[in-house]
N, C-alpha and C positions, 0 to 999 in steps of 0.2 A: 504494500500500500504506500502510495506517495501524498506528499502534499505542496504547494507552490505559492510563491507570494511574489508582488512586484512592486516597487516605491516606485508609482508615478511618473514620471520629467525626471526624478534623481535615480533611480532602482525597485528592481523587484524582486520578487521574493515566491520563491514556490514550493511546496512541499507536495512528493507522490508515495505512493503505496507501492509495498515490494511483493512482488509476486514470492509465491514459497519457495520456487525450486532456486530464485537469487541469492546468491552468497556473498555475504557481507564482510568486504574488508575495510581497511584501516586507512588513513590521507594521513601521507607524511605532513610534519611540519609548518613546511615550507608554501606557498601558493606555488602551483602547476598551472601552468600559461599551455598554452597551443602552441603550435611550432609558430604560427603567423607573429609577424611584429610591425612591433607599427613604424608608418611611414614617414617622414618630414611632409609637412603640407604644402610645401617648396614642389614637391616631389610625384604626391599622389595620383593626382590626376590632371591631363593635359583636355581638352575643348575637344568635344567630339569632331571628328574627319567626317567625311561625307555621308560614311555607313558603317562607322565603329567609331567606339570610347573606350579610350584609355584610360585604367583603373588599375591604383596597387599594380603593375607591375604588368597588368594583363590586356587584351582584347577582348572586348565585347562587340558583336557585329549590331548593328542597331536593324529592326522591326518595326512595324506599328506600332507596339509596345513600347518604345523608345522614346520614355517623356524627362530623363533626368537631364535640370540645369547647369547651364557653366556655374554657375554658382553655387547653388548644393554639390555638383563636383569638386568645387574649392573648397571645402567644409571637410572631405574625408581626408583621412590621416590626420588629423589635426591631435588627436587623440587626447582632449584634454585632461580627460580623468586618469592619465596618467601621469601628468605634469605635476611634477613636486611642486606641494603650498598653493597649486590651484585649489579655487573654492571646492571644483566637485575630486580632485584628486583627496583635498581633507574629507569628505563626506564619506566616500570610498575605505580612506584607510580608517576611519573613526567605525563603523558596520565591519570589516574585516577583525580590528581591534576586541570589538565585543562578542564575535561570533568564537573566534582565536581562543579568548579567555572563558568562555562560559561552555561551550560546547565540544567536550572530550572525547575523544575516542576510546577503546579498550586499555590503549598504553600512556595515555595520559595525553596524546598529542592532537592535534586541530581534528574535528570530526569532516570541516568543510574546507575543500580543497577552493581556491580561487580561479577564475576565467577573464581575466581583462584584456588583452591581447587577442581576440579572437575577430575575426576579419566581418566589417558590417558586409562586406558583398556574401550574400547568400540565394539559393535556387528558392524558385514559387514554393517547389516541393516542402523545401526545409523550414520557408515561411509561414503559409499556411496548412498545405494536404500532411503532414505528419504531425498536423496539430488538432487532426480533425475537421476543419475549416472548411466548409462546405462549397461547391464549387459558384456556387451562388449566394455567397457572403456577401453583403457590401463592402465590408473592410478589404476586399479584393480589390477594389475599382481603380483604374486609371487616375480616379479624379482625385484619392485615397494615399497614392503610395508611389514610389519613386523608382521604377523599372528603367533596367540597362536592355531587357529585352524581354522577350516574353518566357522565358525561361529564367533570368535573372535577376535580381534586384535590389538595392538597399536595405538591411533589416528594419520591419516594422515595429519590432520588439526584439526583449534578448530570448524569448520563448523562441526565437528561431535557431539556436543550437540545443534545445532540448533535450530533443532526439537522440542526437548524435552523440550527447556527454553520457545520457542513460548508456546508450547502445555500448560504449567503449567499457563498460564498466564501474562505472560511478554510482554512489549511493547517498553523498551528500555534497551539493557543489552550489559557489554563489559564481552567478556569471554577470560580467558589468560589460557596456560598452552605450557609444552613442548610434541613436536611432534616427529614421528620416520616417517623418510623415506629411503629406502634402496640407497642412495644418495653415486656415488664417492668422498672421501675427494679431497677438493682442498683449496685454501684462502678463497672460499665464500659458500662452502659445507660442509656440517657434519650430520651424519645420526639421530641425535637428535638437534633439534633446539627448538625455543620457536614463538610464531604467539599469536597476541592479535587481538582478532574479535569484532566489534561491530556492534550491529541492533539497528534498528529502525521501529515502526511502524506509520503508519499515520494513523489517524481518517480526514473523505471529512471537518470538519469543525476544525482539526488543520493546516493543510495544505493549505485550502482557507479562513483563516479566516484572514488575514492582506491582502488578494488582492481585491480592488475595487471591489463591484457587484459579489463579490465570492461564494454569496450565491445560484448563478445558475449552479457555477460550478461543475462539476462530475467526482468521481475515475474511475467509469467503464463504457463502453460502449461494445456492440456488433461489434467489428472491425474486421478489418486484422492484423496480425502481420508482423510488417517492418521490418529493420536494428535497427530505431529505439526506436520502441516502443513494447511491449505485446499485444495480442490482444484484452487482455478485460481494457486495461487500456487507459484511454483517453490521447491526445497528452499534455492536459493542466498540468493533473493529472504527467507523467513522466518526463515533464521540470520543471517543478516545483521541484520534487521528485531531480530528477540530478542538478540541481543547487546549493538544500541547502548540496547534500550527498558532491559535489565537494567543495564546501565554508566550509566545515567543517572538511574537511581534509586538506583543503590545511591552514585553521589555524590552525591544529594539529599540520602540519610539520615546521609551522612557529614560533611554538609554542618550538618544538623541537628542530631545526637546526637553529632558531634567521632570522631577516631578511635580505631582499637582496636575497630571495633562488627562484632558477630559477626553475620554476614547469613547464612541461608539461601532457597531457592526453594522453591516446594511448586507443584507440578502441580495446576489447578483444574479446575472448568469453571463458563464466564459463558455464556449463552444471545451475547451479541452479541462475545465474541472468542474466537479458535481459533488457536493453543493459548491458552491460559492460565494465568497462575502467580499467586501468591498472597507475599508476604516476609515472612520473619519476623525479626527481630531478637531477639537475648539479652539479657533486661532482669530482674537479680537471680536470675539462675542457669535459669530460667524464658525459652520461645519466645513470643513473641508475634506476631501478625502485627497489621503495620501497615499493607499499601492492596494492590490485587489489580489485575492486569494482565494485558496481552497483544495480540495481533493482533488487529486489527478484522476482523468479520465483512465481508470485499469487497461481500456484498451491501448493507450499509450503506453505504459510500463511492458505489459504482452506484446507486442509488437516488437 
């Protein structure tokens, strides 16, 4: 069983369910980067040629699909959240810092391994269809999102390496980077932002193993799917899952914004987790929410 969470414009946050037959190891230390690195913004990207764009290093042949600007092309490699004493590079290491100290593995060492260096050029596939995303989403749309091609494109969020970090092996990973969405500027808009994601996976005897007589309890069952639960996931199995995903963000943001902070839940829905909740915090008398969460779609962790 997993579970997921996202901070908004700054990061997000996810947490999933571990299927049984997953075997759960341990995250050195240290943060684990991707092989990708980042690029000088000198360097990144050159002005599309007639019928290709120049990206990171590569060629993209340009389509119909081909709506990204000289200007959002100036934008990648810029990498800011990795720039030391940047605003969002502090925000980054400040979430790293409290995840570092409060969340242990077996041997005493980081439970969450880090992703910041991972390349925004990503496939449709990787964006949407391996997130579940229906082929007829609006969050698809041209008018929506920043395509190199109709195969290719700018990530929409960091839930576009999801996938990929489960599939390698991973059971608990925070991934950061900057996003593009074709967003009106306004004070809380801008069509490149930054989102830190974290997941999580459970094993039935990490998640029942501090509950009384938990050793009879179980992740999956042959059920119905509610409001709010999945249907192969047991009632015990998902409050459990939603209690520690909620207790641990709301000492993220406690962790961030100091105490006395007025948190509420809001009931969502994300196309890739069920249930889903959304938080908002009290900032100058006014709710706002800051990153959106919940249970990972099982069919994404099976897969």
């Amino acid at each position: 069983m997993a579970m997921l969470w996202k901070f908004m414009r700054v990061a997000k946050y996810s947490k999933t369910a571990l299927s049984s037959e997953v075997k759960v190891r341990g995250i050195p230390t240290h943060s684990r980067h991707s092989s990708s690195k980042s690029v000088p913004s000198d360097f990144a990207a050159s002005a599309p040629c007639s019928n290709t764009v120049e990206l990171l290093g590569k060629s993209y042949p340009q389509d119909e699909y081909s709506n990204v600007t000289e200007k959002i092309l100036s934008k990648v490699g810029k990498n800011l959240h990795n720039r030391k004493h940047h605003p969002l590079w502090l925000i980054k290491e400040q979430v790293k810092e409290h995840f570092y100290k409060h969340y242990l593995g077996r041997r005493g060492t980081p439970l969450f391994s880090v992703y910041d260096a991972l390349s925004p050029v990503v496939t449709v596939q990787q964006n949407f269809d391996s997130l579940l995303i229906p082929q007829n989403h609006a969050s698809r749309r041209k008018e929506d999102n920043y395509y190199l091609n109709r195969d290719h494109m700018l990530r929409a969020h960091t839930s576009a390496h999801q996938w990929d970090l489960i599939h390698s092996g991973l059971d608990a990973f925070l991934a950061v980077g900057d996003v593009y969405r074709r967003d009106t500027i306004d004070n809380t808009h801008y069509p490149v932002f930054h989102q830190m994601e974290g997941v999580r996976l459970f094993s039935c005897h990490e998640l029942f193993s501090s509950i009384k007589d938990g050793e009879g309890l179980q992740l999956f069952e042959q059920g119905h799917r509610t409001a709010h639960k999945q249907e192969c996931h047991t009632m015990e199995a998902v409050r459990l899952v939603e209690f520690n995903l909620k207790q641990v963000l709301t000492k993220l943001m406690t962790h961030i914004f100091g105490d006395g902070l007025q948190v509420r839940w809001v009931d969502c829905y994300f196309p890739f987790t069920h249930p889903s909740f959304e938080m908002e915090i009290n900032f100058q008398g006014e709710w706002m929410e800051v990153l959106g969460c919940g249970v990972m779609e099982q069919q994404l962790v099976n897969s």
